[in-house]
C-alpha positions in Angstrom: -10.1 -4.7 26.6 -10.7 -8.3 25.2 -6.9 -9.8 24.8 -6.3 -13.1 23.0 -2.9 -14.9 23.5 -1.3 -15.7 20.2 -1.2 -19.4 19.4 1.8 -21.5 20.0 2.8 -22.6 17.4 3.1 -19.1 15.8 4.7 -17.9 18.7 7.4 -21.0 18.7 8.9 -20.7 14.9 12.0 -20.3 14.0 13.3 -18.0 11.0 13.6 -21.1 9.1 10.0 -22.2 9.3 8.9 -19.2 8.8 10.8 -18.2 6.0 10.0 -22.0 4.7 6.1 -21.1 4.7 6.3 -17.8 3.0 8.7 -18.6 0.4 7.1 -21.7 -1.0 3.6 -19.8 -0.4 4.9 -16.8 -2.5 6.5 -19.7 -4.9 3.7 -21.2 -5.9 1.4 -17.4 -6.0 4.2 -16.6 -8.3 3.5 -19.7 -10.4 -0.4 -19.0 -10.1 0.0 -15.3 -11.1 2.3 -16.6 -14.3 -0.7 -18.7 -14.9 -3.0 -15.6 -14.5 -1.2 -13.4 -16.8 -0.7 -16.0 -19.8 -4.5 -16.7 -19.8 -5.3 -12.8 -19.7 -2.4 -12.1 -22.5 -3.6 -15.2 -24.3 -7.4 -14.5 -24.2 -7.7 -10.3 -24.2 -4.4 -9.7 -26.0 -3.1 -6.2 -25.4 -6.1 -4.0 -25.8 -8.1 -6.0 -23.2 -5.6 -6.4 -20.9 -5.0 -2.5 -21.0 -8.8 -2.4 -20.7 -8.7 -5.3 -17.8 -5.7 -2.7 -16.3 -7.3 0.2 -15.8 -10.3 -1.2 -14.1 -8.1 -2.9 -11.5 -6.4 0.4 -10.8 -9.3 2.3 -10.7 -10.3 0.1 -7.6 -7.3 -0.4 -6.3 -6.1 3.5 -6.2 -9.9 4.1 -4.4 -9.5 1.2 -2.1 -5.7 2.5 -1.1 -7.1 6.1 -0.4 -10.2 5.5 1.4 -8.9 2.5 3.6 -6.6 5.2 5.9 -3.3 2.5 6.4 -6.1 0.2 8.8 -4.3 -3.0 7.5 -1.2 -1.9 9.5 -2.8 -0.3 11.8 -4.2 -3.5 13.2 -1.6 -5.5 12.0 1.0 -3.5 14.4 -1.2 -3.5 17.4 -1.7 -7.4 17.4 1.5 -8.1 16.8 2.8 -6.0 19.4 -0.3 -7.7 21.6 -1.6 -3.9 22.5 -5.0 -5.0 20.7 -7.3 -8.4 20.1 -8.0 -10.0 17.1 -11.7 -9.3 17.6 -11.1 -5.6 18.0 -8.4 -5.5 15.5 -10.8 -6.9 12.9 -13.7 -5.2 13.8 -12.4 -1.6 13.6 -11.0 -2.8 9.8 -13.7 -4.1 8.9 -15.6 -0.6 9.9 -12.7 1.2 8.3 -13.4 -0.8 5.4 -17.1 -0.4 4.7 -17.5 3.3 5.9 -14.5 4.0 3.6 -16.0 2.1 0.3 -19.3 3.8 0.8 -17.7 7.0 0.4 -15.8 6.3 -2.6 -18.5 4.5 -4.6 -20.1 7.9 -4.0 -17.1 9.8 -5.4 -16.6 7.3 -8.4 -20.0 6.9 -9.5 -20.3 10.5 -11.3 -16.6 9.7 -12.3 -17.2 6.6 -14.5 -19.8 8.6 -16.4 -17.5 11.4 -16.8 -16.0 12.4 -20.1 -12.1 11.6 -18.7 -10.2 9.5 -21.3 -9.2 7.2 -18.9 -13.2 5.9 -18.4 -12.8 5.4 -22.0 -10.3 2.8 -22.1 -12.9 0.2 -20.8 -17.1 -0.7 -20.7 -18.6 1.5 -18.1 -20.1 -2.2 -17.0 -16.5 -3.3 -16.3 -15.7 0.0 -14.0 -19.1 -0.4 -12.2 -18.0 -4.2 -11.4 -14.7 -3.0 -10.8 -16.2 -1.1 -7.4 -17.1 -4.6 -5.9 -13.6 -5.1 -5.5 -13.1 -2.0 -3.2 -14.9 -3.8 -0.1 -13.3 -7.1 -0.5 -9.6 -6.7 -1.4 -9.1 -4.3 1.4 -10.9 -6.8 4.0 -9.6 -10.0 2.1 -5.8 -7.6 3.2 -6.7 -7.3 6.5 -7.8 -10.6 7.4 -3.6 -11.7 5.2 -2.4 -9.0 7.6 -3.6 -10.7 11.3 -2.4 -13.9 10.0 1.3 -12.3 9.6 0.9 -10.8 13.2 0.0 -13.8 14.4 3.0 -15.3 12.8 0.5 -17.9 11.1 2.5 -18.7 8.4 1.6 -22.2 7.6 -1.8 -21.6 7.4 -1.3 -18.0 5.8 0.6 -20.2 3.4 -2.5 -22.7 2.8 -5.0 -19.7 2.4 -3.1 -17.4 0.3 -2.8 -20.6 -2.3 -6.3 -21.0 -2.1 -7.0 -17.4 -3.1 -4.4 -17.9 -5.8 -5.6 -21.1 -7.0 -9.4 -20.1 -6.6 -8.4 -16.4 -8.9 -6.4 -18.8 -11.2 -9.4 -21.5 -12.3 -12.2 -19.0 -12.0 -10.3 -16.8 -14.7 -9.6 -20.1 -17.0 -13.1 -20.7 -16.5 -14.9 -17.3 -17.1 -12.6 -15.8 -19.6 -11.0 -18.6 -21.3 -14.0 -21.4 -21.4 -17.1 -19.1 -21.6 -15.6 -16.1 -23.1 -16.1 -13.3 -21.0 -13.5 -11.3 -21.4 -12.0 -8.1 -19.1 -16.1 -8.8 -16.8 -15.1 -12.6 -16.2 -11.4 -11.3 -15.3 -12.6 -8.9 -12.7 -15.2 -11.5 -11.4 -12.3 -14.0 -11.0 -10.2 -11.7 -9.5 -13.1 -11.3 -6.7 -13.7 -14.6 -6.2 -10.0 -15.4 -4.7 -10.5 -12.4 -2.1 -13.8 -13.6 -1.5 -12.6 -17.2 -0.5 -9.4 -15.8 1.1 -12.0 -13.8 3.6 -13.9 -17.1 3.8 -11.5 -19.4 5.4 -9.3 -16.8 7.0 -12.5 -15.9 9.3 -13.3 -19.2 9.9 -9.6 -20.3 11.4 -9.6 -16.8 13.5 -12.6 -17.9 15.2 -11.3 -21.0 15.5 -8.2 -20.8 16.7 -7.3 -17.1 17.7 -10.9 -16.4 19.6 -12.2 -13.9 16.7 -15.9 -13.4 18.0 -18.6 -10.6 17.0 -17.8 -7.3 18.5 -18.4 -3.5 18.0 -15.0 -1.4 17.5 -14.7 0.8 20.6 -13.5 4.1 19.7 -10.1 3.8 21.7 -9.2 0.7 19.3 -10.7 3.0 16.3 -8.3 6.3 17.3 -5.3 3.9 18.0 -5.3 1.7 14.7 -6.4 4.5 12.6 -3.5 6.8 14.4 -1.0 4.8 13.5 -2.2 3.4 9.6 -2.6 7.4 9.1 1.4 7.8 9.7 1.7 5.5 6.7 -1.1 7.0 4.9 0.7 8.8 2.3 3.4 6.2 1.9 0.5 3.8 1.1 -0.9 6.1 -1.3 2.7 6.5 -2.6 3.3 3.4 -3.0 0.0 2.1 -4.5 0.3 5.3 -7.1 3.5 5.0 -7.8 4.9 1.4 -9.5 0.7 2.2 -11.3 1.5 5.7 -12.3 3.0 4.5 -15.6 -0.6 3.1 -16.3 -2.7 5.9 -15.0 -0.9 8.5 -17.2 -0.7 6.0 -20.2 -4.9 5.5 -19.6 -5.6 9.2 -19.8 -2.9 9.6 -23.2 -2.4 6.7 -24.7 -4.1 3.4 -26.2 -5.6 0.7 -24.5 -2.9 -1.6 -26.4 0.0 0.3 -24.8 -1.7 0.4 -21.8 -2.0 -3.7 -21.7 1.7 -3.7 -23.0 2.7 -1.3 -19.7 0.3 -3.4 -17.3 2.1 -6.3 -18.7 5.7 -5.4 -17.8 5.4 -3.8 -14.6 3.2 -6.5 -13.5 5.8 -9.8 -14.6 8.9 -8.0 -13.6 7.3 -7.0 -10.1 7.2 -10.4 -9.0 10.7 -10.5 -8.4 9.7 -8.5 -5.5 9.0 -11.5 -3.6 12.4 -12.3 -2.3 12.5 -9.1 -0.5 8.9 -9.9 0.4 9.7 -12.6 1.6 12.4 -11.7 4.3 10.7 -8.5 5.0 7.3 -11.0 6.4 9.4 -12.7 8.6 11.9 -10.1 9.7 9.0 -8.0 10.9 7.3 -10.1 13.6 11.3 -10.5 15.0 12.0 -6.7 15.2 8.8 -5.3 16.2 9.2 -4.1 19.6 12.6 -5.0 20.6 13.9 -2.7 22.3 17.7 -2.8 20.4 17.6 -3.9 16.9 20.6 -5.4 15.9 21.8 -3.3 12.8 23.7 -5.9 11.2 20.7 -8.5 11.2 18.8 -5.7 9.4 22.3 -5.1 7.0 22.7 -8.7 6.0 18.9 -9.5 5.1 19.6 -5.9 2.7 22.8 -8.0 1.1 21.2 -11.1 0.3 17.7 -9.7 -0.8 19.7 -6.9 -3.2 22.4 -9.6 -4.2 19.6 -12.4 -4.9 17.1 -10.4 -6.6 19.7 -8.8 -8.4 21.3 -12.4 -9.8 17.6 -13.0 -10.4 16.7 -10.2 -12.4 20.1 -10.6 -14.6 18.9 -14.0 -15.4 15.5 -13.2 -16.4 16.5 -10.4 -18.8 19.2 -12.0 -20.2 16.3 -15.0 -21.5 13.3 -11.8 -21.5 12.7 -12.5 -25.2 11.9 -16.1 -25.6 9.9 -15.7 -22.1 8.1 -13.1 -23.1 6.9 -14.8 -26.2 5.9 -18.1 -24.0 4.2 -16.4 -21.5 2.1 -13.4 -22.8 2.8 -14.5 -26.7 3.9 -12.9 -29.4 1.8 -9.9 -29.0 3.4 -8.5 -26.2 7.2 -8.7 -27.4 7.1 -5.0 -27.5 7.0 -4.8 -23.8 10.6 -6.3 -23.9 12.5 -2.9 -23.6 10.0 -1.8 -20.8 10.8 -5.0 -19.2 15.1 -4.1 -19.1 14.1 -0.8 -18.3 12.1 -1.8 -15.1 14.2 -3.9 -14.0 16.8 -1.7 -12.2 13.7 -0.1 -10.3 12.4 -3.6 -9.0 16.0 -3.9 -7.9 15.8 -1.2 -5.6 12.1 -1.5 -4.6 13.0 -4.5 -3.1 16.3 -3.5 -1.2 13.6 -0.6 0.3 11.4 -3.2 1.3 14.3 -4.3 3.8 14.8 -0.5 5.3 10.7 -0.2 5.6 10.3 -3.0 7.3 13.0 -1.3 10.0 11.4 1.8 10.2 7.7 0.0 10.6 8.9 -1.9 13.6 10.4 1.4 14.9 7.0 2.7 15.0 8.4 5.3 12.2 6.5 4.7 9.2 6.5 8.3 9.0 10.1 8.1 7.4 8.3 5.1 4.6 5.7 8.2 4.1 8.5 10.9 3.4 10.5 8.5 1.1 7.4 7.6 -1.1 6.4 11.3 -1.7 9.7 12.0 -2.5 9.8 9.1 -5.5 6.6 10.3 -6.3 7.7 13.2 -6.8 10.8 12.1 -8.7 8.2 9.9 -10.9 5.8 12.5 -11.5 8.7 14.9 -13.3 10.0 12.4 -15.2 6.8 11.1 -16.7 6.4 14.9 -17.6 9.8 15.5 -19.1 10.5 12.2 -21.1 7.0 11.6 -22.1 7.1 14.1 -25.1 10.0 12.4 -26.5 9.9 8.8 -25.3 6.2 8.0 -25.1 5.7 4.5 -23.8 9.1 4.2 -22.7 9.4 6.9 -20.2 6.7 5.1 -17.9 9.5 3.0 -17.4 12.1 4.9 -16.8 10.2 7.1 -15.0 9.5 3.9 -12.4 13.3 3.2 -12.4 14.1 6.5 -11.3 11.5 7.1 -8.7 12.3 3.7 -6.7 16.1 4.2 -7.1 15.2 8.0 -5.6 12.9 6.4 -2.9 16.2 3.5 -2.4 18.5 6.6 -2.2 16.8 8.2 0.9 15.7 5.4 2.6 19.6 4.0 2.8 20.6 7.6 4.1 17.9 7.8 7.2 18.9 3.9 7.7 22.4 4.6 7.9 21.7 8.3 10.3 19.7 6.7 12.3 21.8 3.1 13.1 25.3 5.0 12.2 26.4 2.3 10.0 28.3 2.7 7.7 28.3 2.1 4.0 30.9 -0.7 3.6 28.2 -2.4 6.2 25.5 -1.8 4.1 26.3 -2.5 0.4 29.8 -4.8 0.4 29.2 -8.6 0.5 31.5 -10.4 3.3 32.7 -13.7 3.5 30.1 -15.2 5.8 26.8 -14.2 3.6 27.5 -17.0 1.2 27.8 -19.0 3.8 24.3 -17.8 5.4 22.5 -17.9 2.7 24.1 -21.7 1.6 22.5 -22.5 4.9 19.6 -20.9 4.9 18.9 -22.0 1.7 19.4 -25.6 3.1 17.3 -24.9 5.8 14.2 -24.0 4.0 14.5 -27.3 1.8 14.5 -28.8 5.0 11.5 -27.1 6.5 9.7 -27.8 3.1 10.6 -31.6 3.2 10.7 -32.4 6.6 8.7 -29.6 8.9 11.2 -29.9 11.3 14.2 -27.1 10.5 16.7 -25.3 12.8 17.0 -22.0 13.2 18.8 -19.5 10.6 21.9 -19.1 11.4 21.5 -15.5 12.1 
């Protein structure tokens, strides 16, 4: 089997410089996707952007369930250097057609169906909506090799490019020529098509990516493995949407947009636990003996960060609101308090996935994401009746705080520590995070950090 080495300067960086990349990478895709959602709010005010919303789930939901986990499939066996970069990408890339064939042949009849939910946009704008299948699951694949090669600089320079490219094309199509929730979706291809672009271009390059079939060892391997996360990817792409899909098939398009609107700008404060969890991963992957309290005190700062961070942004939600999606959307300002306790504990189970993934358990990510699905499923069934809107996000909260709950009690069996360990901020993590923080301004200004001091 074809082997390429990993490059050296991946292999070389320290937490700092990785954490350096990603964070001003996710930064400045933050800052892009602000942009992003002002000029949809701005431009297609809540009806379009709930039209605009249901297309993009629509793909994304089919792209989830007919791309069987391959992104981490071949993301696990690279990084773990059990398979090339050629056959890693060749096997998604056959995962990735052979799976959108079959779903544009399930959707097809679907869109011209009498389902309320194919109502909430133009049938033009859910047949344009099926170009995205192919391309964001590749355009994912091609993100995922870079992390496993512990690219992070240039993961950093392409992931802007998508950003930026999405960004201007959407100014351009829906805000200069007009063409609403089509020109959104065409934008919104256009990044992933660019992000595939240049991300082939430097594996072939620099990692040895060359033309080659998938054999069918590298085939049962990757798809083995993504098809133990399976279900939590399904899960997980179902779940912080579910809100949306039930509000598409009972509610209107406005309160849709309104939904879409929320979940989406309060979900961004994901990316601290993102963040850590990218380069955590590459560091735990295969060791032999993980050291639990590495694993405990990235859970401490990404809870205690994201939860300062949240505080702040609801405590100023209203006059944010109104400058970044415009008056239009102030009543997604209760949705957005509501949420906010559920993006608090999606990212604290970002930390415990990332342990279990590098245990070669994603099994246990799998049984904690049917289990808030379940929990969301029942509470958008009890508490629609009476709350309407509202319990799509309360429903969210719960089901993540569920999925939070069970992931912290299989962390804690499995590594026997304890809860104190877990939850209770000690002296020394204001000090780590003090200079770690210093660190990362230092890899940003300078390129040349030291290491983390954990």
């Amino acid at each position: 089997m074809q082997t390429e080495t990993r490059p050296v300067q991946g292999a070389s960086t320290s937490g700092a410089q990785d954490i350096a990349a990603i964070f001003a990478t996710r930064l400045l895709l933050v800052v892009f996707g602000l942009l992003t959602q002002s000029v949809l709010a701005y431009t297609l005010l809540p009806a379009g952007r709930g039209a605009y919303a249901v297309c993009v789930l629509f793909a994304s939901l089919l792209g989830v369930l007919f791309a069987p986990g391959v992104q981490h499939g071949a993301h696990y066996f690279v990084l773990t250097q059990r398979a090339g970069v050629s056959q890693a990408m060749s096997a998604a890339l056959a995962v990735c057609l052979a799976g959108t064939g079959v779903a544009v042949a399930l959707a097809l009849p679907l869109i011209q169906s009498d389902i309320a939910f194919f109502h909430k946009a133009e049938t033009r704008a859910f047949y344009l909506a099926l170009v995205l299948l192919p391309l964001t699951a590749f355009s994912l694949s091609v993100e995922y090799q870079f992390a496993a090669l512990r690219r992070f600089g240039r993961l950093a320079v392409f992931s802007l490019l998508r950003g930026g490219a999405q960004a201007l094309a959407l100014v351009f199509l829906v805000w200069n020529q007009g063409l609403g929730v089509n020109g959104a979706l065409v934008a919104f291809a256009a990044g992933h098509c660019v992000m595939i672009a240049v991300g082939l271009r430097d594996l072939r390059r620099h990692c040895g990516l060359v033309p080659e079939m998938p054999r069918r060892s590298s085939l049962r391997r990757i798809l083995g493995y993504g098809l133990k996360n399976h279900v939590a990817r399904i899960a997980d792409s179902i779940e912080w949407q579910l809100g949306a899909l039930v509000l598409g098939l009972t509610a209107s398009r406005a309160e849709v947009g309104l939904f879409a609107a929320a979940s989406v700008l309060m979900f961004r404060f994901s990316m601290i636990s993102d963040v850590v969890a990218r380069a955590l991963l590459p560091r735990i992957t295969g060791v032999e003996t993980v050291r639990p309290e590495l694993v405990a005190r990235c859970l401490r700062l990404v809870g205690w960060t994201t939860a300062a961070a949240l505080a702040g942004f609801i405590a100023l939600s209203t006059p944010l609101v109104r400058l970044l999606l415009s008056d239009a959307f102030l009543p997604a300002v209760p949705l957005i308090r509501i949420i906010a306790p559920g993006v608090l504990a999606c990212a604290v189970s970002g930390v415990f996935e990332v342990y279990f993934m590098s245990a070669n358990r994603p099994q246990v990510c799998s049984w904690a994401a049917c289990l808030g699905l379940g929990v969301h499923l029942s509470a958008l069934f009890l508490l629609y009746p009476a709350l309407g809107m509202a319990a799509a996000a309360w429903a969210l909260t719960l089901s993540y705080t569920g999925r939070c709950l069970f992931l912290a009690i299989m962390y804690r069996r499995t590594t026997r520590t304890t809860w104190q360990a877990l939850w209770r901020p000690r002296r020394d993590d204001a000090t780590v995070l003090w200079a770690s923080g210093r660190s990362v301004i230092r890899a940003i200004r300078e390129r040349s950090p030291r290491r983390l001091p954990y």
